[in-house]
Backbone as JSON Lines, residues from 0, in Angstrom:
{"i":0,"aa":"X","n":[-36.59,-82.02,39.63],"ca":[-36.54,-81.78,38.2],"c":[-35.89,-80.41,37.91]}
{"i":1,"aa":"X","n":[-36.33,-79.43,38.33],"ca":[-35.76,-78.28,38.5],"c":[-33.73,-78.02,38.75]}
{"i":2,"aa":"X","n":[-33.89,-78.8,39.47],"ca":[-32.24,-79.21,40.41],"c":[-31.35,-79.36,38.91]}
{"i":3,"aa":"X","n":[-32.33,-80.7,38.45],"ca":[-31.57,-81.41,37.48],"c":[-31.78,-80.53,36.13]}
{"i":4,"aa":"X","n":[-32.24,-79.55,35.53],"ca":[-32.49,-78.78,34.8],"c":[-31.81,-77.5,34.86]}
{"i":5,"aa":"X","n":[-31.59,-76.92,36.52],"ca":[-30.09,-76.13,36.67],"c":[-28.68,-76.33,36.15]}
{"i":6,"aa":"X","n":[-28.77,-77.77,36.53],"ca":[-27.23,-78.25,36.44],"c":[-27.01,-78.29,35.17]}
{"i":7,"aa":"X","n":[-28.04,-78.44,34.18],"ca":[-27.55,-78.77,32.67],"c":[-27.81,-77.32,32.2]}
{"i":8,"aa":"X","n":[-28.41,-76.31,32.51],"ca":[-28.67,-75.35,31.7],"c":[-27.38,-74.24,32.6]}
{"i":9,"aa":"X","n":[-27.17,-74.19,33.51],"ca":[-26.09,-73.57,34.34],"c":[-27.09,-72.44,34.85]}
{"i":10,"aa":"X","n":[-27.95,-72.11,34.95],"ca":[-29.11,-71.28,35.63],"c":[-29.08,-71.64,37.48]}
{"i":11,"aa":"X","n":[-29.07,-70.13,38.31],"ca":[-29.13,-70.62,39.55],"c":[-30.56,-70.91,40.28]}
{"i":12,"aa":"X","n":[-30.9,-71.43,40.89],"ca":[-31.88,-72.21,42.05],"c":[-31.66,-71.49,42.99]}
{"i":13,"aa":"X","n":[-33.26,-70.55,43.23],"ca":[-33.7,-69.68,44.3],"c":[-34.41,-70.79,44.94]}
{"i":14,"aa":"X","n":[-34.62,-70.68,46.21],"ca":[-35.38,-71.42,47.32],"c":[-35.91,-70.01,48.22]}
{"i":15,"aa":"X","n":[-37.43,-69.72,48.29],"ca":[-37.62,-68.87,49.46],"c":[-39.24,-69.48,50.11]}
{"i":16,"aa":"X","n":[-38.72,-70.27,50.68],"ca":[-40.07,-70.71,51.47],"c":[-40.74,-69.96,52.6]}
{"i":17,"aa":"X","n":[-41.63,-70.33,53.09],"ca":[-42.09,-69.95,54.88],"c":[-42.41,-68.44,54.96]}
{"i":18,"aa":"X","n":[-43.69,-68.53,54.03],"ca":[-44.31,-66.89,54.14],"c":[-46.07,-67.65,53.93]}
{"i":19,"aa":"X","n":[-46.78,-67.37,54.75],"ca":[-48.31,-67.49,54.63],"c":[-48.87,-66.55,53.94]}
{"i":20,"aa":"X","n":[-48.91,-66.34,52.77],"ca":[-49.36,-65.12,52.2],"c":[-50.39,-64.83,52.57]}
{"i":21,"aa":"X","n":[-51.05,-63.36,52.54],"ca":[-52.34,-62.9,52.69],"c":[-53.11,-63.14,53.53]}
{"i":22,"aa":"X","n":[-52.75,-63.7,54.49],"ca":[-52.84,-64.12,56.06],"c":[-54.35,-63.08,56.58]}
{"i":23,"aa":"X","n":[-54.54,-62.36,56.11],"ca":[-55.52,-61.51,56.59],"c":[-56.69,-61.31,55.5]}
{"i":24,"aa":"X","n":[-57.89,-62.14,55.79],"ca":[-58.78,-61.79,54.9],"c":[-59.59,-60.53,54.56]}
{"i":25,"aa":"X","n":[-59.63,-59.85,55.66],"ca":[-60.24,-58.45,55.47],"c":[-59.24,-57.77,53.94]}
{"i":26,"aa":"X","n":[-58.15,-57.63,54.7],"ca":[-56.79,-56.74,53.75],"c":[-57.1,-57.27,52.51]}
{"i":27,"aa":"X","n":[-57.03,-58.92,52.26],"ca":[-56.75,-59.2,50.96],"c":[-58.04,-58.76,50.34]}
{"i":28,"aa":"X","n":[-59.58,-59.07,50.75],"ca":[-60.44,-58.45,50.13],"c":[-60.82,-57.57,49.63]}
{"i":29,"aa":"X","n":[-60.31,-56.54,50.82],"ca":[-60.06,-55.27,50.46],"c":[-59.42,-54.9,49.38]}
{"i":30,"aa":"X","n":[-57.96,-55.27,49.49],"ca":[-57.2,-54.66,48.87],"c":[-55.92,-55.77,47.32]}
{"i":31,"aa":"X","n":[-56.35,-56.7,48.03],"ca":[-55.61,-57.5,46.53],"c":[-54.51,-58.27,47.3]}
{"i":32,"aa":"X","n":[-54.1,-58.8,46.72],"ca":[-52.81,-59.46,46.76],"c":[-51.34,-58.51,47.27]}
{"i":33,"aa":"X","n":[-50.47,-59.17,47.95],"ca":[-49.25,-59.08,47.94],"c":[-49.52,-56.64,49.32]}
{"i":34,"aa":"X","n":[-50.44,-56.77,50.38],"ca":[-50.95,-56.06,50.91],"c":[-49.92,-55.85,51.96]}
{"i":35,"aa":"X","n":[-49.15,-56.6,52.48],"ca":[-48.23,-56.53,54.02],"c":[-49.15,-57.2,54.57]}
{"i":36,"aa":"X","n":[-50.07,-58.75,54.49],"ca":[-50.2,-59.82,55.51],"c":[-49.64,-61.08,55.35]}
{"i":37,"aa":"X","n":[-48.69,-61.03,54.8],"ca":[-47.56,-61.86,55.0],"c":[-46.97,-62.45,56.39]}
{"i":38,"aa":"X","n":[-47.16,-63.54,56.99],"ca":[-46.84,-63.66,58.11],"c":[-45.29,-65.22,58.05]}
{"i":39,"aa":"X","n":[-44.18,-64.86,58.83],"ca":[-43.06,-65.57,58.73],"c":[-43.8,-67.29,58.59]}
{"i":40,"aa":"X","n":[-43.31,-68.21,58.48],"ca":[-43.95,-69.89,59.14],"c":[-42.39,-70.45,58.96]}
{"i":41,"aa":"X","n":[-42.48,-71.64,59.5],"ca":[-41.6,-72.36,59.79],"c":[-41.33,-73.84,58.41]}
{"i":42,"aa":"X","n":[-40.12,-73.43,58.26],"ca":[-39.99,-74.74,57.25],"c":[-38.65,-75.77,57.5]}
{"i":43,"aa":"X","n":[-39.2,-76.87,57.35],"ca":[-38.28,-78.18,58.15],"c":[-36.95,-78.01,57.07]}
{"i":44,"aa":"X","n":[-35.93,-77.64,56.56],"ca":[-35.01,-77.14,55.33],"c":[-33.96,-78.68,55.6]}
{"i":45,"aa":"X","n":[-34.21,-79.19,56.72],"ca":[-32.87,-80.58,56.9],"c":[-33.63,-81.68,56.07]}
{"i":46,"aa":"X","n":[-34.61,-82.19,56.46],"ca":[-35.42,-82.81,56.1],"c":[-36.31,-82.79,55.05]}
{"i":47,"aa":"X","n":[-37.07,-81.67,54.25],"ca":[-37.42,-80.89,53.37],"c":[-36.12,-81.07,51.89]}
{"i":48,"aa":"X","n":[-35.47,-81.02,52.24],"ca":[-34.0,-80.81,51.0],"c":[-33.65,-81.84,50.75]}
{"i":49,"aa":"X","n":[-33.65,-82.35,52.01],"ca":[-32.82,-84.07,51.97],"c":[-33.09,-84.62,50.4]}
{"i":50,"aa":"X","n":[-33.65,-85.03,49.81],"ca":[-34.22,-85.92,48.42],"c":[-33.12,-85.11,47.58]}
{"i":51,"aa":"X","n":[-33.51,-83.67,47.48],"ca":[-32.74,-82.51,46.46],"c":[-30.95,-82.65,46.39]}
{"i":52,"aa":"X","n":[-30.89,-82.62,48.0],"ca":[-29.3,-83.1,48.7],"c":[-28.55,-83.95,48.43]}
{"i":53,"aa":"X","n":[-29.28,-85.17,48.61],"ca":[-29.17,-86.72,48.36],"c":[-28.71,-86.31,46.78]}
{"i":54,"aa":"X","n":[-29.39,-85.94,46.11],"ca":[-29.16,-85.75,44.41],"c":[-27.82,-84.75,43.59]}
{"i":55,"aa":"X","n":[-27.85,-83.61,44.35],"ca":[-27.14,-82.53,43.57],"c":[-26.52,-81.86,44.52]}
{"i":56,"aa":"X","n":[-26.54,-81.85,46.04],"ca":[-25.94,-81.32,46.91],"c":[-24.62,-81.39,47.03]}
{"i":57,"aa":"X","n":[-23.69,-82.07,46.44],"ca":[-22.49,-82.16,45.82],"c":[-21.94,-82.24,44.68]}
{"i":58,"aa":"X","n":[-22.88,-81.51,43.74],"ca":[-22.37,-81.1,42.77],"c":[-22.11,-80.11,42.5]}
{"i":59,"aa":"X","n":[-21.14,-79.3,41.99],"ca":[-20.89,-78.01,42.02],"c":[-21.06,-77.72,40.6]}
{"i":60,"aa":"X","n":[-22.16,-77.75,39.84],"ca":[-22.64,-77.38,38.92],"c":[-23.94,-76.3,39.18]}
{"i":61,"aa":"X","n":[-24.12,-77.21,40.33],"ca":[-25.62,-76.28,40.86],"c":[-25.27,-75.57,42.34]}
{"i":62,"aa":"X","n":[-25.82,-74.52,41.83],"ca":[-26.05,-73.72,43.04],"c":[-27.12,-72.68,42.99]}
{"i":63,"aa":"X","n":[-27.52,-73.57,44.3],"ca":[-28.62,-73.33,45.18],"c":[-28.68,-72.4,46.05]}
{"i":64,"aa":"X","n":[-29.19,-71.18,46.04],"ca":[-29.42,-69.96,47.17],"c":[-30.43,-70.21,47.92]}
{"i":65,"aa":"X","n":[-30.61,-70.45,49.36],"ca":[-31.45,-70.53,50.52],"c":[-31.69,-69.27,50.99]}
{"i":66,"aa":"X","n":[-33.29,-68.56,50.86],"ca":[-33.26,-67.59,51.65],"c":[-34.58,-67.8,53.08]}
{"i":67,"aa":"X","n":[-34.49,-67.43,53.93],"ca":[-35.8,-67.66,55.1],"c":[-36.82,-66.58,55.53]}
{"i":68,"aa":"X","n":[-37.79,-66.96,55.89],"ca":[-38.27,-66.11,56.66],"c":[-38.35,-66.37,58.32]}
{"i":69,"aa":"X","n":[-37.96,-67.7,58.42],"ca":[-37.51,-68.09,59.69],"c":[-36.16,-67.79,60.43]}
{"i":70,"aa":"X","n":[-36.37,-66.95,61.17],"ca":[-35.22,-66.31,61.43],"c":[-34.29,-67.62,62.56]}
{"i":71,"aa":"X","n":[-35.04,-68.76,63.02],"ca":[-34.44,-69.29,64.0],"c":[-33.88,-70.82,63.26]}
{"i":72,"aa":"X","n":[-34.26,-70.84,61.8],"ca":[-33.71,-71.66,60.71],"c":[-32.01,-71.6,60.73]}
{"i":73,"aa":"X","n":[-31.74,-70.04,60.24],"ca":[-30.27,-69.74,59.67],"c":[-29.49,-70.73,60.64]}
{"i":74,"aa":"X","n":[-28.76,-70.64,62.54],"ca":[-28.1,-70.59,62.78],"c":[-28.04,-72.95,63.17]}
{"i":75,"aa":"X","n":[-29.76,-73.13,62.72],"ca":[-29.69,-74.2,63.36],"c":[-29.72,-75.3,62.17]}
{"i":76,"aa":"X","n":[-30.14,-74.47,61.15],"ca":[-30.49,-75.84,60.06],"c":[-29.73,-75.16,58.77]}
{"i":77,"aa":"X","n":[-30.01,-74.1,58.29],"ca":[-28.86,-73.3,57.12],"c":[-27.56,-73.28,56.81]}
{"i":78,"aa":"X","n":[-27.0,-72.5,58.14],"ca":[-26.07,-72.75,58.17],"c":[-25.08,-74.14,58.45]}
{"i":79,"aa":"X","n":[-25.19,-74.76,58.95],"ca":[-24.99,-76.19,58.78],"c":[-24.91,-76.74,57.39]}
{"i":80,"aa":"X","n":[-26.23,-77.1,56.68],"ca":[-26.24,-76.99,55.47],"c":[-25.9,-76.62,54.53]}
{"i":81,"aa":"X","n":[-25.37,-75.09,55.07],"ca":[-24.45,-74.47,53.64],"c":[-23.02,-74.87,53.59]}
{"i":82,"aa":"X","n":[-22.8,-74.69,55.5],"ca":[-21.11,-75.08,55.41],"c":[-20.87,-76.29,54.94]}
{"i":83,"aa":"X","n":[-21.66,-77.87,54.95],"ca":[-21.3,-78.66,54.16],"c":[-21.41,-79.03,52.54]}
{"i":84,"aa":"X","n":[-22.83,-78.84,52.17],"ca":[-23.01,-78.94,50.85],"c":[-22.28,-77.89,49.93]}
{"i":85,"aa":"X","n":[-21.79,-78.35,48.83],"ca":[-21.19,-78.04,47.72],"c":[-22.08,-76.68,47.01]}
{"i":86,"aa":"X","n":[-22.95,-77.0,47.01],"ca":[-24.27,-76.5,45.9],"c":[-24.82,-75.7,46.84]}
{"i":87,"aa":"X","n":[-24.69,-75.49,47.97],"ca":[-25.66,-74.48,48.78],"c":[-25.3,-73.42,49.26]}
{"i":88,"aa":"X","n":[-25.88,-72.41,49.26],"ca":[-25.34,-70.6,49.45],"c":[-26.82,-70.27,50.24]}
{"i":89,"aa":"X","n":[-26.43,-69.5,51.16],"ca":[-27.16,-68.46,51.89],"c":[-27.61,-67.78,51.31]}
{"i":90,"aa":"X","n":[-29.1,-67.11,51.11],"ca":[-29.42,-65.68,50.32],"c":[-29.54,-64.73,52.04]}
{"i":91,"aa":"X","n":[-28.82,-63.56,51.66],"ca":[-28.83,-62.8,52.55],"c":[-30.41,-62.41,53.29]}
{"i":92,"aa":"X","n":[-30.16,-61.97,54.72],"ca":[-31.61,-61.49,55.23],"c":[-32.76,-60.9,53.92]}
{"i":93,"aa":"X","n":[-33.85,-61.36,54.38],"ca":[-34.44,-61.24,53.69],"c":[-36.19,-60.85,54.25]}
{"i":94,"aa":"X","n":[-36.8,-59.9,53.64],"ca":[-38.5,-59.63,54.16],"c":[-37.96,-58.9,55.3]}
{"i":95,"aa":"X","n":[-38.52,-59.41,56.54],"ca":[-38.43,-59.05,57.73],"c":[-37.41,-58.54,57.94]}
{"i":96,"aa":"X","n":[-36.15,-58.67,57.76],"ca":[-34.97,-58.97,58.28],"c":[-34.21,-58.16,57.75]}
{"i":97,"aa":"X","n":[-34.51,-57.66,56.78],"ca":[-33.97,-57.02,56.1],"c":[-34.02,-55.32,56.77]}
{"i":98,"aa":"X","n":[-32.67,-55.28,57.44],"ca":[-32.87,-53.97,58.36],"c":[-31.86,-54.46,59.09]}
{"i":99,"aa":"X","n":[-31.18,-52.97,59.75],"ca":[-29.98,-53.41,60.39],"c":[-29.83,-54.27,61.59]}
{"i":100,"aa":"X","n":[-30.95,-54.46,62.31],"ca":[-30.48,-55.07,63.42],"c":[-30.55,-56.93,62.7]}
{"i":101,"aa":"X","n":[-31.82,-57.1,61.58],"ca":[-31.85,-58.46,61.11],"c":[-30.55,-58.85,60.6]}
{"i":102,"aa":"X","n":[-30.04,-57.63,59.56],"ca":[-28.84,-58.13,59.0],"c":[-27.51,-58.84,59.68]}
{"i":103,"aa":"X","n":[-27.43,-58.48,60.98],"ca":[-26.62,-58.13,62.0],"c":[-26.59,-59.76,62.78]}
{"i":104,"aa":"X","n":[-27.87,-59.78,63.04],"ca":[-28.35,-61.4,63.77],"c":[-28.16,-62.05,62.53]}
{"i":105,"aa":"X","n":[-28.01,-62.23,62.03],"ca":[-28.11,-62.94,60.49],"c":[-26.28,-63.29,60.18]}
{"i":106,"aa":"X","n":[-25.63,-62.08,60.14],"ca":[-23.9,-62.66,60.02],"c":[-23.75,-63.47,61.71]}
{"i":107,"aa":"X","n":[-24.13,-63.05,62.41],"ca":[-24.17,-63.84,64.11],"c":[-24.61,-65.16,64.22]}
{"i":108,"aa":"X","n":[-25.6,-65.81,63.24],"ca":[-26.16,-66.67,63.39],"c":[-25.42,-67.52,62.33]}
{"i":109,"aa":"X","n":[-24.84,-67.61,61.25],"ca":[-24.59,-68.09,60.15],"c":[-22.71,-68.22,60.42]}
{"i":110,"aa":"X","n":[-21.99,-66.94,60.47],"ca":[-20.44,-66.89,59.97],"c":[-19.82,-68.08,61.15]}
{"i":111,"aa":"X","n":[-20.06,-68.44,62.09],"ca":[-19.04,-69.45,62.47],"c":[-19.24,-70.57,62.01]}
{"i":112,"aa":"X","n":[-20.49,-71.48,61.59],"ca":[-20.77,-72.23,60.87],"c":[-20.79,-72.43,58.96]}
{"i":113,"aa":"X","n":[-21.36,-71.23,58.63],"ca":[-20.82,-71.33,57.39],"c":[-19.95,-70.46,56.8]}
{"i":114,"aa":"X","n":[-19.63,-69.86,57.67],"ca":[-18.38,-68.73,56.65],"c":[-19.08,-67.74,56.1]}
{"i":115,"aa":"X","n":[-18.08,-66.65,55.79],"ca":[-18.62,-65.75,54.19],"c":[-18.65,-66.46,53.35]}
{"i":116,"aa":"X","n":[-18.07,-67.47,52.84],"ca":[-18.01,-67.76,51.22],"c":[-19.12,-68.59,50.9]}
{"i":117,"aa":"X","n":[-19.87,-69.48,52.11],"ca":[-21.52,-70.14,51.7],"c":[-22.37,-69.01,51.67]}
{"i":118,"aa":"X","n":[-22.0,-67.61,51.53],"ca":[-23.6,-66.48,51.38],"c":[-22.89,-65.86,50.17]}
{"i":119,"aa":"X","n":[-24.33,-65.35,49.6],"ca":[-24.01,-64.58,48.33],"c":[-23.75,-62.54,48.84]}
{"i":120,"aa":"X","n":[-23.42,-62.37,49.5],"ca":[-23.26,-61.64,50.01],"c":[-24.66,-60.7,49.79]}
{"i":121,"aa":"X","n":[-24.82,-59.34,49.39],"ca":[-26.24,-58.72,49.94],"c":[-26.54,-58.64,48.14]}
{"i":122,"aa":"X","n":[-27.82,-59.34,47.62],"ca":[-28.67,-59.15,46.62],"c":[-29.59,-58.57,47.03]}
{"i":123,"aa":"X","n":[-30.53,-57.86,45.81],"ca":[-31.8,-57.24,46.34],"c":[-32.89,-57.6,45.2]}
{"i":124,"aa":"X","n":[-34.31,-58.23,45.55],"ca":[-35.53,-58.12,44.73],"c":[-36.53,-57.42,44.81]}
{"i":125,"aa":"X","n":[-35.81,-56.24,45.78],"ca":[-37.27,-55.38,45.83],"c":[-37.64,-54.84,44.19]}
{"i":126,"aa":"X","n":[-39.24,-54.56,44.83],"ca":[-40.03,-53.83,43.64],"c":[-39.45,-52.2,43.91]}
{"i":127,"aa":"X","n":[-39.52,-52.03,45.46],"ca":[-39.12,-50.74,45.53],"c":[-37.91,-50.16,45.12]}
{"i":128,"aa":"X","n":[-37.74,-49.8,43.62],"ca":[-36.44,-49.6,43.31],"c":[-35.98,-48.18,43.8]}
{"i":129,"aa":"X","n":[-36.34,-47.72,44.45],"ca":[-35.77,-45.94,45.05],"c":[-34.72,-46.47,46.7]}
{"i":130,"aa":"X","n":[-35.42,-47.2,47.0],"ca":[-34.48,-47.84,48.0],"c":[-33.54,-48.82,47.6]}
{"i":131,"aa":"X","n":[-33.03,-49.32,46.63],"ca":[-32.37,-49.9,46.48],"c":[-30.74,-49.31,46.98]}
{"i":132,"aa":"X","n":[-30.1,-48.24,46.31],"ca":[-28.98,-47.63,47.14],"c":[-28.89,-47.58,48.14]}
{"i":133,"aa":"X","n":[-29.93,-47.02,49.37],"ca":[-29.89,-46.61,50.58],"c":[-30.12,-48.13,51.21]}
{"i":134,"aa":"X","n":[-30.93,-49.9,50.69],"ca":[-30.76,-50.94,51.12],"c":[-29.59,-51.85,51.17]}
{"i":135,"aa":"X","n":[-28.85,-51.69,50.07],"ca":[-27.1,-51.58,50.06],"c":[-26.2,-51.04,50.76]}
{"i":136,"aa":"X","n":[-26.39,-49.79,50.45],"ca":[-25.48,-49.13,51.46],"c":[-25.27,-49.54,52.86]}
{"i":137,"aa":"X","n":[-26.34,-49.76,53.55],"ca":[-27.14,-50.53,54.92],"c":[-26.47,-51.69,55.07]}
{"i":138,"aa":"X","n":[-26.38,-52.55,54.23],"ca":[-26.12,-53.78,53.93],"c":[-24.9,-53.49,54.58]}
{"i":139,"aa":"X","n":[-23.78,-52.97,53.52],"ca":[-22.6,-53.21,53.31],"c":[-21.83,-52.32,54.79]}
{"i":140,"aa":"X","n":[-22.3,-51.2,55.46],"ca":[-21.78,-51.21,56.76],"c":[-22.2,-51.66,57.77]}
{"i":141,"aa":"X","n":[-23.3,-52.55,57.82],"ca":[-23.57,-53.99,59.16],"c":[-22.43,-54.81,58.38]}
{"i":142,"aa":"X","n":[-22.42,-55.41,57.39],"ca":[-21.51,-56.21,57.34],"c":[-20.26,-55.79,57.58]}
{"i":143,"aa":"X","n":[-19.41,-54.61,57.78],"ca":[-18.47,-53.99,57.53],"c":[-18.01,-53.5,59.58]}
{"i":144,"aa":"X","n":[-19.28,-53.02,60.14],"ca":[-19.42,-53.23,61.12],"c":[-18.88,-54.5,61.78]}
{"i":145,"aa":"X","n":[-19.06,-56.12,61.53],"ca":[-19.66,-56.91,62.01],"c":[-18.0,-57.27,61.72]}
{"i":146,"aa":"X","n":[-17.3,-57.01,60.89],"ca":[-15.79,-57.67,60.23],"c":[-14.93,-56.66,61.26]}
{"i":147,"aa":"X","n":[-15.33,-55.11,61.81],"ca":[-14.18,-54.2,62.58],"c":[-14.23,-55.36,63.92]}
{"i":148,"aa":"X","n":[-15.76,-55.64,64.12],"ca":[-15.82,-56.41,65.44],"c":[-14.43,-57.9,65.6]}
{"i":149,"aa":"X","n":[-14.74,-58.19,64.1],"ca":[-13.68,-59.44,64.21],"c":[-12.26,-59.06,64.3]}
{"i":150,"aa":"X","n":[-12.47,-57.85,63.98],"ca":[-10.5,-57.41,64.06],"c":[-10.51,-56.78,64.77]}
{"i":151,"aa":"X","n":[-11.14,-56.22,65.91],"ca":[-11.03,-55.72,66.89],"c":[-10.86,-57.24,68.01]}
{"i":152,"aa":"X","n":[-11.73,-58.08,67.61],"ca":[-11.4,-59.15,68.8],"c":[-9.99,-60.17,68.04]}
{"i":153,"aa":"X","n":[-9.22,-59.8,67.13],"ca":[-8.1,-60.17,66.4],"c":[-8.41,-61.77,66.03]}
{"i":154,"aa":"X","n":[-9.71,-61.83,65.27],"ca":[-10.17,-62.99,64.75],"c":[-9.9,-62.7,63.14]}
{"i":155,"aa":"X","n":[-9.48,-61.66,62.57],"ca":[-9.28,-61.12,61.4],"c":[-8.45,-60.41,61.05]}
{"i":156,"aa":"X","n":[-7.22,-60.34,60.45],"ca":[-6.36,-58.96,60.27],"c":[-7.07,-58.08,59.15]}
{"i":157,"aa":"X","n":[-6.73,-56.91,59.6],"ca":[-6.94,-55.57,58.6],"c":[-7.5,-56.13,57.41]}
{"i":158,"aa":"X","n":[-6.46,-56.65,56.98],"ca":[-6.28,-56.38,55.39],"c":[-7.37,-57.81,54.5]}
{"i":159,"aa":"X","n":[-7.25,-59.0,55.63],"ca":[-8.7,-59.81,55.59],"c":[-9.77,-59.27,55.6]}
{"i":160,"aa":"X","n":[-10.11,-58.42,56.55],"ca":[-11.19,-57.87,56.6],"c":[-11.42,-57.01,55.25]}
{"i":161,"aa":"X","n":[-10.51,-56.18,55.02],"ca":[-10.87,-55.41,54.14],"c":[-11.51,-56.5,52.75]}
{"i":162,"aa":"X","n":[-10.54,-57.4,52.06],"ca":[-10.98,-58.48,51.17],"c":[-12.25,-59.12,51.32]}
{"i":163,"aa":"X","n":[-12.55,-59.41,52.31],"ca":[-14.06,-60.02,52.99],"c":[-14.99,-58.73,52.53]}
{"i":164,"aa":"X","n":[-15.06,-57.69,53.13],"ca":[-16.05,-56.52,52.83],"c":[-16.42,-56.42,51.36]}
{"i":165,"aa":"X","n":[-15.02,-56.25,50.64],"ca":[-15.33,-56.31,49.14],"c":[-15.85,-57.64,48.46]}
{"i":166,"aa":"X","n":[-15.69,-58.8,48.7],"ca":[-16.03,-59.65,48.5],"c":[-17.48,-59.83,48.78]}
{"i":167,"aa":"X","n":[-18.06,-59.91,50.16],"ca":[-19.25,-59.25,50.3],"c":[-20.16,-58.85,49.89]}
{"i":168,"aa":"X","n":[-19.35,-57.4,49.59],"ca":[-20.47,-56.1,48.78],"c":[-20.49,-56.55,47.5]}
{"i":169,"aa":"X","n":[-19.65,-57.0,46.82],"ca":[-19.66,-57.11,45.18],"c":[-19.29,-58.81,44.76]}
{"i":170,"aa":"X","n":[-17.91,-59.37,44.76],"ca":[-17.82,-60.41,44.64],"c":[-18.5,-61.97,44.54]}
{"i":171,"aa":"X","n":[-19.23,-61.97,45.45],"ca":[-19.66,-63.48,46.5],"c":[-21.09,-63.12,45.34]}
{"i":172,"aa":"X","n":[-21.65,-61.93,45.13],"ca":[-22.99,-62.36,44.4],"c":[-22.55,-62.57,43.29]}
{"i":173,"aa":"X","n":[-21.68,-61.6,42.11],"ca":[-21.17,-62.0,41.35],"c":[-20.95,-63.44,40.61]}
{"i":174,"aa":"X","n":[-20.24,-64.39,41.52],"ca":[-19.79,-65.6,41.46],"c":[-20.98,-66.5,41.84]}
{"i":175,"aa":"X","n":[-22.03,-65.88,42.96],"ca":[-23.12,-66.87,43.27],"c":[-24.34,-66.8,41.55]}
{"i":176,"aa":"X","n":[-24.35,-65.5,41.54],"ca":[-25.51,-65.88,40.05],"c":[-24.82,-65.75,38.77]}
{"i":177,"aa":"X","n":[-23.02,-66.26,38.73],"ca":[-22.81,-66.48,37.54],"c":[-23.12,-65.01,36.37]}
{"i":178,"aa":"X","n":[-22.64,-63.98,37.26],"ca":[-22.01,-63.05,36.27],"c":[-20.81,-62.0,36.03]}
């Protein structure tokens, strides 16, 4: 319903499954909700979507951002998924992952299967808005890093790379939430 309520209103479709919240009863008692016992879980995303897929996964009216907390999802069930469906985009590392070495396994696990252009390149929902610059910045030289690697192994010229980076950093979200 949701799917079909995107497509007519032009609004994008977040997906972020596979977090056990509050996983720790002491903490949450203690201390409330939303504490750091958050623990990753596993979500079936091939099988799980399929119905959603079957429906709007080729329509390019909707688009759908996938983000995980399963880090062993991206390279086996995501990416796959993004490189074919119409409607489906990567949300960049995310929770855990979010840090240079996640970001890093994250373009490794995803770019030969889905490309840059199935990820929205690096968005951010933190509450913590003081890190927001210094979580960008981060962002944008792993990814920037990860593109010298491709033109150093001459999978990319220069001047690709350079277009990819900007695209990346600014572009790809731009165009993914339609502004």
């Amino acid at each position: 319903e949701m799917a079909r309520m995107s497509v007519e209103d032009g609004l994008v479709m977040q997906i972020h499954p596979g977090s056990f919240r509050n996983h720790n009863p002491q903490i949450f008692a203690e201390f409330g909700f939303d504490k750091g016992a958050d623990i990753p879980t596993g979500t079936d995303y091939v099988h799980d979507l399929k119905p959603l897929l079957d429906a709007f996964g080729n329509d390019t009216r909707l688009t759908l951002i996938l983000f995980t907390l399963d880090e062993t999802a991206y390279g086996r069930e995501l990416a796959p998924l993004a490189g074919h469906y119409p409607a489906l985009r990567l949300g960049p590392p995310w929770w855990f992952f979010d840090s240079p070495e996640g970001m890093y396994r994250f373009r490794k696990l995803t770019t030969e299967t889905a490309g840059f252009y199935n990820t929205v390149g690096f968005n951010d929902d933190t509450r913590a808005f003081c890190s927001i610059p210094a979580r960008h910045d981060m962002a944008r030289r792993v990814d920037c890093n990860f593109l010298a690697e491709l033109v150093a192994d001459h999978r990319l010229d220069e001047d690709e790379a350079q277009e990819v980076a900007h695209d990346l950093a600014y572009r790809l979200a731009k165009k993914a939430y339609r502004l």
